[in-house]
BALOBA-1460 file (C-alpha; in Angstrom, 3 decimals):
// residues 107
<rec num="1" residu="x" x="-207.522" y="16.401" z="-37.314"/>
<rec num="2" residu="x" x="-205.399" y="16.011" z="-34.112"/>
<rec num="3" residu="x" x="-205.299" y="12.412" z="-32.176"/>
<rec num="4" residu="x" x="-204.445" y="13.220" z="-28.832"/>
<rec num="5" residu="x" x="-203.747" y="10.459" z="-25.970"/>
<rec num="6" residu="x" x="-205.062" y="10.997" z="-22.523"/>
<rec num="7" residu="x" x="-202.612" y="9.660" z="-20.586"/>
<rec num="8" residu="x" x="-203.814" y="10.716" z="-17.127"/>
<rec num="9" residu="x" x="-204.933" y="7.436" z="-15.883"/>
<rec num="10" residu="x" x="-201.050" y="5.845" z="-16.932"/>
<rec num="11" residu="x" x="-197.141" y="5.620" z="-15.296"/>
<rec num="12" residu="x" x="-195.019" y="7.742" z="-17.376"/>
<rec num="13" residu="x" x="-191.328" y="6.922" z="-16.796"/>
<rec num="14" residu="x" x="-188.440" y="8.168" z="-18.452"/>
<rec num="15" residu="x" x="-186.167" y="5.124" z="-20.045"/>
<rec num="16" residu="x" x="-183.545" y="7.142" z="-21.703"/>
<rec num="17" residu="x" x="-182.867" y="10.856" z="-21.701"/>
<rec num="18" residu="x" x="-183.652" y="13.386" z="-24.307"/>
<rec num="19" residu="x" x="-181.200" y="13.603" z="-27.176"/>
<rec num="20" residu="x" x="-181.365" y="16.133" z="-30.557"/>
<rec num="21" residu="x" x="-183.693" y="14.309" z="-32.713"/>
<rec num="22" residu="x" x="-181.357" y="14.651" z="-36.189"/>
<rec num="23" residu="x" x="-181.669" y="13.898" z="-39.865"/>
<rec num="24" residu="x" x="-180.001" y="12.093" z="-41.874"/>
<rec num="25" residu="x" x="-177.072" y="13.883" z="-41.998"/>
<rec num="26" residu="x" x="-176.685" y="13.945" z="-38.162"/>
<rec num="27" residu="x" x="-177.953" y="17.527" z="-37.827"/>
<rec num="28" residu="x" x="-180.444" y="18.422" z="-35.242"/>
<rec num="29" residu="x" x="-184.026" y="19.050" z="-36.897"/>
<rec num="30" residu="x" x="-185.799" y="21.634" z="-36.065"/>
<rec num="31" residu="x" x="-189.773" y="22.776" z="-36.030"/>
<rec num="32" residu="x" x="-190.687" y="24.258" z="-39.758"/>
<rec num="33" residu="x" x="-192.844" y="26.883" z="-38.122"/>
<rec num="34" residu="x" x="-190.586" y="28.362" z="-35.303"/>
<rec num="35" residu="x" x="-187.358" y="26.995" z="-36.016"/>
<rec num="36" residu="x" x="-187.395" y="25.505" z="-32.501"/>
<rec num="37" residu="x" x="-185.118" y="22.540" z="-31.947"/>
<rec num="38" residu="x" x="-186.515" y="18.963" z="-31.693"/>
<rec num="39" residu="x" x="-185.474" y="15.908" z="-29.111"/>
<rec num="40" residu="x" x="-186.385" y="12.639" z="-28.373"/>
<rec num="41" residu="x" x="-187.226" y="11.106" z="-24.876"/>
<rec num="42" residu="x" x="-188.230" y="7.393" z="-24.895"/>
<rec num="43" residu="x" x="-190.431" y="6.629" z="-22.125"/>
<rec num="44" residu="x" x="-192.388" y="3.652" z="-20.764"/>
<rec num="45" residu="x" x="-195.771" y="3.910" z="-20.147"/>
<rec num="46" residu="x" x="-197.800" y="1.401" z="-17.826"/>
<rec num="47" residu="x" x="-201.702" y="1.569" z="-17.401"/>
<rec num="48" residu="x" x="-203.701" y="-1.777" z="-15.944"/>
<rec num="49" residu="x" x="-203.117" y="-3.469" z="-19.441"/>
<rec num="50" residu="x" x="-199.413" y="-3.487" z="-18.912"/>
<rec num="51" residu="x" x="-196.440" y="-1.203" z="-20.441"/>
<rec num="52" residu="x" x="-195.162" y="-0.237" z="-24.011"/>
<rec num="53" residu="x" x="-191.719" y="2.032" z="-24.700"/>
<rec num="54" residu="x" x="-192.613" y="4.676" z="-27.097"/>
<rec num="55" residu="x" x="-190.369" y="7.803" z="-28.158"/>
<rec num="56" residu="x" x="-191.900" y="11.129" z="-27.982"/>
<rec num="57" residu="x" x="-190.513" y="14.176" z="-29.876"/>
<rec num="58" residu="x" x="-190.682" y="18.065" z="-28.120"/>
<rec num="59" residu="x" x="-189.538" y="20.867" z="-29.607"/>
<rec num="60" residu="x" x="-187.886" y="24.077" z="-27.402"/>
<rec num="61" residu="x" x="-185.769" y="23.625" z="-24.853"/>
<rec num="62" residu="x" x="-184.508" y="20.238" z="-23.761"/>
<rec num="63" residu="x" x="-186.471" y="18.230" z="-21.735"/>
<rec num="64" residu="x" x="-184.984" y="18.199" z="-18.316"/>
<rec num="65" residu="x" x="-185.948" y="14.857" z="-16.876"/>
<rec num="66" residu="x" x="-183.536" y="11.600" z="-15.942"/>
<rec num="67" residu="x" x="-184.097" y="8.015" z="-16.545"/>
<rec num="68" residu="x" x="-186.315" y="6.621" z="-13.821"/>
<rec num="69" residu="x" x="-188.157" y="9.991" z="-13.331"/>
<rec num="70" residu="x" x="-192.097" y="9.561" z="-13.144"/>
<rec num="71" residu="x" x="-192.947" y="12.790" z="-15.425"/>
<rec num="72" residu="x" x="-196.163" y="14.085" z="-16.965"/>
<rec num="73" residu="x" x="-196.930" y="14.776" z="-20.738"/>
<rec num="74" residu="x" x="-198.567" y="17.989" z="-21.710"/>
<rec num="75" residu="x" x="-200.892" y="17.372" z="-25.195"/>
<rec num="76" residu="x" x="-199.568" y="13.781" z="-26.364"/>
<rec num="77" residu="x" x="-200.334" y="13.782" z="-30.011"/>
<rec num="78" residu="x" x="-200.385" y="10.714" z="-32.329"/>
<rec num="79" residu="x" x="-199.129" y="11.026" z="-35.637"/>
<rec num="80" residu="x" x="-199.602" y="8.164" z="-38.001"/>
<rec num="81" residu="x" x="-197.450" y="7.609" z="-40.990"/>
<rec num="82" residu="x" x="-196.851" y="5.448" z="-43.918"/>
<rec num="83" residu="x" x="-194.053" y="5.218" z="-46.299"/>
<rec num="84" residu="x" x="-192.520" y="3.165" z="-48.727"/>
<rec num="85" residu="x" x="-194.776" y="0.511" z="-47.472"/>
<rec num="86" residu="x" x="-193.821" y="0.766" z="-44.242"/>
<rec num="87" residu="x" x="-196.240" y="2.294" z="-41.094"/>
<rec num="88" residu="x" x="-196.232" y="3.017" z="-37.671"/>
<rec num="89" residu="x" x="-197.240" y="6.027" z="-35.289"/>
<rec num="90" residu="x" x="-195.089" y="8.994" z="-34.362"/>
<rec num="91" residu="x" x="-195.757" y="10.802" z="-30.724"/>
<rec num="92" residu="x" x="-194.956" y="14.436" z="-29.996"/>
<rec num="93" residu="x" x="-196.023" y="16.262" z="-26.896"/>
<rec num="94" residu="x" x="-195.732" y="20.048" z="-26.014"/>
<rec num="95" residu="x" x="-194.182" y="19.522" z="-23.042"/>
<rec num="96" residu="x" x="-192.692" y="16.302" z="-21.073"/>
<rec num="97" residu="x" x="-191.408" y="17.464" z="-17.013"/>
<rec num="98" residu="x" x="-191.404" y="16.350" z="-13.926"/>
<rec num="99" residu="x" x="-194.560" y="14.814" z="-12.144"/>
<rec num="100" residu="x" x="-196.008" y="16.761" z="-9.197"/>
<rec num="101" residu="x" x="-195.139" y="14.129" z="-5.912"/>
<rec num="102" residu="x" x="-198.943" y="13.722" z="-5.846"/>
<rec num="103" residu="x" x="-199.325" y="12.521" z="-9.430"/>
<rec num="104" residu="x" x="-197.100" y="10.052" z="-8.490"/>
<rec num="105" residu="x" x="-198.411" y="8.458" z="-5.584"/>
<rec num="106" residu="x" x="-202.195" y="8.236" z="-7.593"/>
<rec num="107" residu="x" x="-200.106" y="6.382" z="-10.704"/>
């Protein structure tokens, strides 16, 4: 089962530009499936309940946004996880670009 987040109704705003998600050898991962190569993009996202930074992973080509940029996220999932008795949630979108000028002026 997927967990997506509708985040439609929320600010989206870029806090520090995409870099090559890597493991723990410093080598950029990539998808299992297509071999695509995965990046990071830590955002801030505000609704009416106030703001949390979260880091979202794509896979493809690099995300072309800035810090500051208002942008939009195409299928945020959420990806629980739990190891070595740690937890937490993961987030990976399809796609993470530019908002349209009028998605910004209804945020």
């Amino acid at each position: 089962m997927k967990l997506y987040v509708d985040t439609s109704n929320k600010q989206v705003t870029v806090s520090k530009e995409s870099v090559e998600k890597t493991d723990q050898n410093g080598r950029q991962k990539t998808e299992r499936e297509t071999g695509r190569p995965m990046w990071s993009t830590q955002v801030f996202i505000l609704d009416e309940d106030g703001g949390e930074v979260i880091t979202i992973t794509t896979a493809g080509v690099r995300p072309e946004v800035k810090v500051g940029q208002v942008v939009t996220l195409s299928k945020l999932e959420a990806l629980p996880w739990s190891t070595n008795g740690r937890s937490g949630v993961a987030f990976r979108a399809q796609e993470i670009k530019a908002a349209s000028v009028s998605a910004v002026k209804s945020a």
